[in-house]
C-alpha positions in Angstrom: 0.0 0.0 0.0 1.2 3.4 -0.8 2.2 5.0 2.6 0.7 8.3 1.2 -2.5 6.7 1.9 -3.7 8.9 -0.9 -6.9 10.1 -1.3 -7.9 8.9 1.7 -5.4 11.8 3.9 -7.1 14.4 1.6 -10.5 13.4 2.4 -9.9 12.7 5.9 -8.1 16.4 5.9 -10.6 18.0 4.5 -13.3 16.8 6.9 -11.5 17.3 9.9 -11.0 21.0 8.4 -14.5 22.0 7.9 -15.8 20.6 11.4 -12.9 22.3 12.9 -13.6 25.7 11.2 -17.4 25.0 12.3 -15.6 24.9 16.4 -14.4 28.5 15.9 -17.7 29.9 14.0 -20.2 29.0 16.6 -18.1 28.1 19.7 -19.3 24.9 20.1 -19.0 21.2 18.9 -20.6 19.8 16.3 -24.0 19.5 17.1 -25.5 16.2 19.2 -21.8 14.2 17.8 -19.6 15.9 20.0 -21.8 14.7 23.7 -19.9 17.6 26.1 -22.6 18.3 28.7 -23.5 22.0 29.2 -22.4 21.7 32.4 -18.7 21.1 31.7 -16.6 23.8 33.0 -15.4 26.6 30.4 -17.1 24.3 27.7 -16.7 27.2 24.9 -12.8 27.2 25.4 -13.3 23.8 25.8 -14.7 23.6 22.5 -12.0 26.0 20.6 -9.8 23.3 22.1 -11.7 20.6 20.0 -11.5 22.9 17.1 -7.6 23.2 17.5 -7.0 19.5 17.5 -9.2 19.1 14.6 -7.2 21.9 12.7 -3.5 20.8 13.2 -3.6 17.4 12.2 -6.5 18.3 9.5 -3.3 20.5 8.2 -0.4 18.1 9.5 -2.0 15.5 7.2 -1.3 17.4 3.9 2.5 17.0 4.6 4.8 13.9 4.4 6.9 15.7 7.0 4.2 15.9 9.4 1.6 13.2 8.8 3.3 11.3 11.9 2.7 13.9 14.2 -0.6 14.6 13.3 -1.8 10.7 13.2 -0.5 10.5 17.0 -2.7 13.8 18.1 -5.5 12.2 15.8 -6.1 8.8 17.3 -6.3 9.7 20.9 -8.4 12.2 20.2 -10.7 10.1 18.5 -10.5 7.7 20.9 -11.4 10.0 23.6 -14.5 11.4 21.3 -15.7 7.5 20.9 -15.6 7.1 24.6 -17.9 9.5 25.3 -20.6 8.0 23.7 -19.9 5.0 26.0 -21.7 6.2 29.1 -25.2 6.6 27.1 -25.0 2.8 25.6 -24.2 1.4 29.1 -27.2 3.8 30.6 -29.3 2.8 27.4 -28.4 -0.4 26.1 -31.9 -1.2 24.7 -31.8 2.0 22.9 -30.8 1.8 19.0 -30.2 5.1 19.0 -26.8 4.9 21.3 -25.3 2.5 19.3 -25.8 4.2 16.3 -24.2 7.1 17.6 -21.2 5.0 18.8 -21.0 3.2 15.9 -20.6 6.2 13.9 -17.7 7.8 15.9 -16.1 4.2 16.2 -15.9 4.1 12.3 -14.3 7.2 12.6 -11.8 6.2 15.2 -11.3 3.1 12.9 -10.1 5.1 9.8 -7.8 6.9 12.2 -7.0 4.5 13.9 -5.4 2.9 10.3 -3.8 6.2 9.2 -2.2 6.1 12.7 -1.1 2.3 11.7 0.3 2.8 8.6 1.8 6.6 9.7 2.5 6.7 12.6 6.0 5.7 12.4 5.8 3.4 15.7 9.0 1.5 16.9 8.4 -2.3 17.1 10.3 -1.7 21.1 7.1 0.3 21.7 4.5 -0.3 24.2 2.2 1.1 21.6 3.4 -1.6 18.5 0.5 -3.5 18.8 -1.4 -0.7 17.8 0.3 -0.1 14.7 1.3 -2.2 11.4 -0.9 -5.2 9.7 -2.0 -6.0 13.3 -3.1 -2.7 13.6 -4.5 -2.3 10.4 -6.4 -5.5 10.8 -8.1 -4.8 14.5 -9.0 -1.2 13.0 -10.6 -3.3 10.1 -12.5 -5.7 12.7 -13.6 -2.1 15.1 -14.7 -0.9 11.6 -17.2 -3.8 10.6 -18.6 -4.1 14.0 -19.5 -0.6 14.0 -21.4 -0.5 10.5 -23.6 -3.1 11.6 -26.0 -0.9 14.3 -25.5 2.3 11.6 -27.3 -0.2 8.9 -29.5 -1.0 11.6 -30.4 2.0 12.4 -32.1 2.4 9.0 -34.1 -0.2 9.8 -35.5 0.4 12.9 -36.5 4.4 12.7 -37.2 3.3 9.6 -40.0 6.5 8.6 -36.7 8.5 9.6 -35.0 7.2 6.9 -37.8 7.2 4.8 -37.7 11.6 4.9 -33.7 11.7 3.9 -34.6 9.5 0.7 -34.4 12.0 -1.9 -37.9 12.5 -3.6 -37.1 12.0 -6.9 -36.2 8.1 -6.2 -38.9 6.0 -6.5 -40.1 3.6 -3.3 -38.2 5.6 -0.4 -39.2 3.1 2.4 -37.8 0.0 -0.4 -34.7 2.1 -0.9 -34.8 2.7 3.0 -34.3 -1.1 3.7 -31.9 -1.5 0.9 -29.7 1.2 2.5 -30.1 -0.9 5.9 -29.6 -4.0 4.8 -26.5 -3.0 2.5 -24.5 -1.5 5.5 -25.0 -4.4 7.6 -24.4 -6.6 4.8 -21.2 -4.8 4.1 -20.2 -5.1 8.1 -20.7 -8.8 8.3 -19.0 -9.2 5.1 -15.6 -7.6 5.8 -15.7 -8.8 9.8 -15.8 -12.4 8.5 -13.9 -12.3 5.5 -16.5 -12.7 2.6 -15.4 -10.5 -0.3 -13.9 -8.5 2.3 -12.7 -5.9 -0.2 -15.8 -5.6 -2.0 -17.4 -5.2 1.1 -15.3 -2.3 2.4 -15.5 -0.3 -1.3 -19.6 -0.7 -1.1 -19.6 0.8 2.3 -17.5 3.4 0.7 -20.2 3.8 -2.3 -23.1 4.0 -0.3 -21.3 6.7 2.2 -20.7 8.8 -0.5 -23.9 8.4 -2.0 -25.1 9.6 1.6 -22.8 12.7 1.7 -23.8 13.7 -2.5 -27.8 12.9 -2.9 -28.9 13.2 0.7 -26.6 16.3 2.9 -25.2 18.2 -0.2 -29.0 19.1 -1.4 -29.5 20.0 2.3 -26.4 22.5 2.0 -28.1 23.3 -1.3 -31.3 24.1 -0.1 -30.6 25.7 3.3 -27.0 27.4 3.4 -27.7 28.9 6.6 -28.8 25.7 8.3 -26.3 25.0 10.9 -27.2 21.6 11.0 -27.0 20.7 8.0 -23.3 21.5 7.2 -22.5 20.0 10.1 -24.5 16.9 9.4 -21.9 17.6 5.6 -18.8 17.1 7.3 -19.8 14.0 9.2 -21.1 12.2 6.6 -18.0 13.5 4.6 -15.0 12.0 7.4 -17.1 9.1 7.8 -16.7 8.4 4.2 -13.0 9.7 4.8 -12.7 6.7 7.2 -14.4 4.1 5.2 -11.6 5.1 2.3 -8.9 4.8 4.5 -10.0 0.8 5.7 -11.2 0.3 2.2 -7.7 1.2 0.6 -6.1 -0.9 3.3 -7.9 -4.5 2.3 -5.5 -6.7 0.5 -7.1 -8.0 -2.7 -6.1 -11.5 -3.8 -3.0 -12.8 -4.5 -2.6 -13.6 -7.8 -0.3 -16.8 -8.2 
């Protein structure tokens, strides 16, 4: 694999960009995906603070010379963002809704999580090696398929919710609704146990980015102001990021 990890760095750069931007406009994190209680202490500075560590690496990434750097402030950081979202599954276990919003941040922290794998320039001495190279790569792969599974799902059980983001011009919304739900999941369970594994990955891919172009663009589109909706952009946009950067990392066949 190219260690650029072109296009996905791009992407991934460009997402963490816009959201980071989106910190220093309003003061805040992204809306409901960041969980920071109102409560917490200083939470505006507290939120340029998220902003910041979206910016650098969002920049770092653009550079050979600093793509290292930048993967090591990336991954903790997401994996302190996933790990917020903890507490409400373990209050709410029975509630779809948590996991889905886990599951997206732990796709995120999966495509990081194999930037920081292939980038991060780890020493095999390091406490931290197991977290990096093809074993790293791989359990990123495995935290990424789990994690699609209760997205897809989520399409199926608010399934009217779903129904609304269809765009109206496509025919059958709740049809294409289920098709949505049951591709995601299908696309999980396909690269956690190894059937078309890389075929699996690239559809996720597709059907993110169909997400991001037919369903939030138009949004954009239609209400610039919206607040919401660019925000709801960018996430659908790293997401996608993410799902590049496992994607590009599945070894195809062998040939002989």
């Amino acid at each position: 694999m190219n260690k650029s990890q072109q296009p996905a760095l791009a992407f991934f750069s460009a997402g963490l960009l816009g959201l980071g931007v989106f910190a220093f406009i309003y003061g805040d994190f992204a809306m409901v995906w960041q969980p920071v209680p109102a409560w917490v202490p200083a939470r505006t500075a507290v939120a340029y603070g998220s902003g910041v560590l979206m910016l650098m690496p969002g920049f770092g990434l653009l550079s050979r010379r600093t793509q290292a750097w930048s993967v090591g402030i990336l991954f903790p950081y997401l994996v302190l963002w996933a790990l917020l979202k903890v507490p409400g599954v373990v209050v709410a276990p029975g509630i779809e809704g948590t996991w889905l919003g886990l599951g997206e941040l732990t796709m995120l922290l999966a495509g990081g999580w194999t930037l920081f794998a292939r980038l991060g320039d780890i020493p095999l001495t390091s406490p931290l090696a197991f977290l990096a190279g093809d074993r790293g790569v791989c359990i990123a792969r495995c935290l990424f398929a789990v994690s699609v599974v209760p997205v897809g799902l989520s399409h199926l059980v608010y399934l009217q919710a779903t129904v609304g983001f269809i765009p109206h011009w496509l025919p059958f919304p709740k049809g294409w609704a289920i098709l949505t739900g049951a591709g995601q999941i299908a696309s999980g369970l396909g690269l956690l146990f190894g059937v078309l594994p890389r075929l699996a990955a690239w559809a996720e891919v597709g059907q993110i980015t169909c997400y991001t172009l037919l369903v939030w663009l138009p949004q954009v589109v239609g209400a610039p102001k919206e607040r919401l909706n660019w925000t709801a952009l960018f996430i659908s946009w790293i997401i996608g990021a993410a799902a590049y950067a496992v994607a590009q990392n599945v070894a195809g066949k062998k040939r002989v």
